[in-house]
C-alpha positions in Angstrom: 44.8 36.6 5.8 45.3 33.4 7.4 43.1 34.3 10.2 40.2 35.0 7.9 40.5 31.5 6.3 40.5 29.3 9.9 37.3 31.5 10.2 35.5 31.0 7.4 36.5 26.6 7.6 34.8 27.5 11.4 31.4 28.9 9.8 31.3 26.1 7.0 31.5 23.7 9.9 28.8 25.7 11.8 26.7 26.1 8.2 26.8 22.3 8.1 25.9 21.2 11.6 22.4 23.3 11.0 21.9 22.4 7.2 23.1 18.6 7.2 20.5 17.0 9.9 17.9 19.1 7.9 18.8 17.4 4.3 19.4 13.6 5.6 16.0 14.1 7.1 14.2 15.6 3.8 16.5 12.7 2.0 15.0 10.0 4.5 11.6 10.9 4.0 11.7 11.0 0.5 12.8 7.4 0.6 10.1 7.0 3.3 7.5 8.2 0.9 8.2 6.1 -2.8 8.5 3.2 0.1 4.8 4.0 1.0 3.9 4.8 -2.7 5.4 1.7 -3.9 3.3 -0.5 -1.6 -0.5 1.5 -2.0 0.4 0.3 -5.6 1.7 -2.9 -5.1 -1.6 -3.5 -3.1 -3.9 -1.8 -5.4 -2.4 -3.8 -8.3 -3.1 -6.9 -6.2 -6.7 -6.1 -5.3 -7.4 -5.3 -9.4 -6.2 -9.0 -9.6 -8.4 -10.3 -6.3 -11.2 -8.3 -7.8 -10.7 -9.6 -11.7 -10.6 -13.6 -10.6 -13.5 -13.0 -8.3 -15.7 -11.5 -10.9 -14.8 -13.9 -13.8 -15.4 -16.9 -11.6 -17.7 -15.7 -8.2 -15.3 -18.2 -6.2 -13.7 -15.9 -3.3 -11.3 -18.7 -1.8 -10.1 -19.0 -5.7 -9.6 -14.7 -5.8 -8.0 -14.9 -2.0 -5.8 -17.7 -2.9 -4.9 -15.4 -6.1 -4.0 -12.1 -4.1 -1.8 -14.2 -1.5 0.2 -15.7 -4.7 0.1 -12.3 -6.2 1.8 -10.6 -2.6 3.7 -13.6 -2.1 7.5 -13.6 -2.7 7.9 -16.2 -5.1 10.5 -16.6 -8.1 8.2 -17.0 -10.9 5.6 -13.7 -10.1 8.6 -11.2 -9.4 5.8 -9.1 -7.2 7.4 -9.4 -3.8 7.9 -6.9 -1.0 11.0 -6.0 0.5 10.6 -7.9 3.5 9.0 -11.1 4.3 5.1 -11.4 2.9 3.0 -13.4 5.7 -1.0 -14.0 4.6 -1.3 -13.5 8.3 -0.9 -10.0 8.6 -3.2 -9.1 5.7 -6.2 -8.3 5.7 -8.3 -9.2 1.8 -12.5 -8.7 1.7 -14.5 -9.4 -1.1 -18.0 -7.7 -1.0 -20.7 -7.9 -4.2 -23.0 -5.2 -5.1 -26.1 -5.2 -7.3 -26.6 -3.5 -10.3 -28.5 -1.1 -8.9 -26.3 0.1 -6.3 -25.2 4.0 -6.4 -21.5 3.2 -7.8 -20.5 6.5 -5.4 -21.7 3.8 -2.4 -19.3 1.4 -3.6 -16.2 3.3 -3.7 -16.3 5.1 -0.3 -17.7 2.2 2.0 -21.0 0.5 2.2 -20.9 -3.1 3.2 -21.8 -5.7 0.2 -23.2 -9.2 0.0 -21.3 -12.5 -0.9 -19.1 -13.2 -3.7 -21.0 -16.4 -4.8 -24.1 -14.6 -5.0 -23.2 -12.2 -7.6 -24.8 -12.2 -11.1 -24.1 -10.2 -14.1 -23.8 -7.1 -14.1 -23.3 -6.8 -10.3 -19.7 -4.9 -8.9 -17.0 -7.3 -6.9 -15.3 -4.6 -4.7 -11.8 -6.4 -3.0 -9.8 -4.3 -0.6 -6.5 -5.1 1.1 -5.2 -3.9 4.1 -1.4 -4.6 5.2 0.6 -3.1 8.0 4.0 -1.8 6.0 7.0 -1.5 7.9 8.2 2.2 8.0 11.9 3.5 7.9 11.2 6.5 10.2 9.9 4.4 12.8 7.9 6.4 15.7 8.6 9.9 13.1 5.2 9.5 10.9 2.3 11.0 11.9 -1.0 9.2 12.5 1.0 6.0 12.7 1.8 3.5 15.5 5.5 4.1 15.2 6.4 1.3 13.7 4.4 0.5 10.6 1.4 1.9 8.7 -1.6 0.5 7.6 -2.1 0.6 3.9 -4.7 -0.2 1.6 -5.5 -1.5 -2.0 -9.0 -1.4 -3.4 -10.2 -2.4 -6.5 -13.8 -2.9 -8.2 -15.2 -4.8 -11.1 -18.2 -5.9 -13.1 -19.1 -9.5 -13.1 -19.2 -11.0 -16.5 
């Protein structure tokens, strides 16, 4: 009897060598992925704002200067990352569209005019790209190991 128990703490030890790398790494990416999924929204919710000031007053350095205090970690917004926010490392575009434009155009790429020379009716399309650190570093595919390039877009009518 006693010889039977040593062996079956021996297999539990075995059974948990295979089965315990394999759950911390499910566990890891899990926390990898709401990481990712919590910035794409972060970002959307920031280009919505970029794309909102931009068509309420066709002033780009005004919507620019609103996404960067939007992203920015600062006391009084409560919108901050989990590390360090630098302007630097983002990239925020502002393209107009006319009226006319096919709205399917808009959304998947197409390259638009200037902000300032929007009217009403015309679409403001903002997009923001930011390189987000990753957990898994080098693990994620289609990444440069370290971070991954995210992005936020948002469109709206001018007013």
């Amino acid at each position: 009897m006693r010889n039977a128990t040593k062996r079956q703490k021996g297999q539990v030890i075995v059974e948990c060598a295979f089965i315990l790398p394999v759950v911390i790494l499910l566990g890891i990416g899990t926390l990898e992925y709401a990481n990712l999924f919590t910035h794409g929204h972060i970002l959307t919710v920031a280009a919505r704002h970029g794309a909102r000031i931009a068509s309420m007053h066709a002033d780009e350095t005004a919507a620019r200067a609103a996404v960067i205090n939007f992203l920015a970690p600062d006391s009084t917004t409560g919108h901050v990352f989990h590390y360090p926010f630098t302007g630097a490392d983002c990239t925020i575009t502002f393209e107009a569209f006319d009226a006319a434009t096919d709205p399917a155009s808009i959304v998947t790429g197409g390259s638009g005019g200037a902000v300032a020379d929007a009217e009403h009716g015309d679409f403001i399309r903002c997009t923001i790209s930011y390189p987000v650190p990753l957990l898994l570093k080098g693990m994620m595919p289609g990444t440069s190991g370290e971070e991954m390039i995210m992005t936020g877009r948002a469109i709206f009518m001018c007013n």
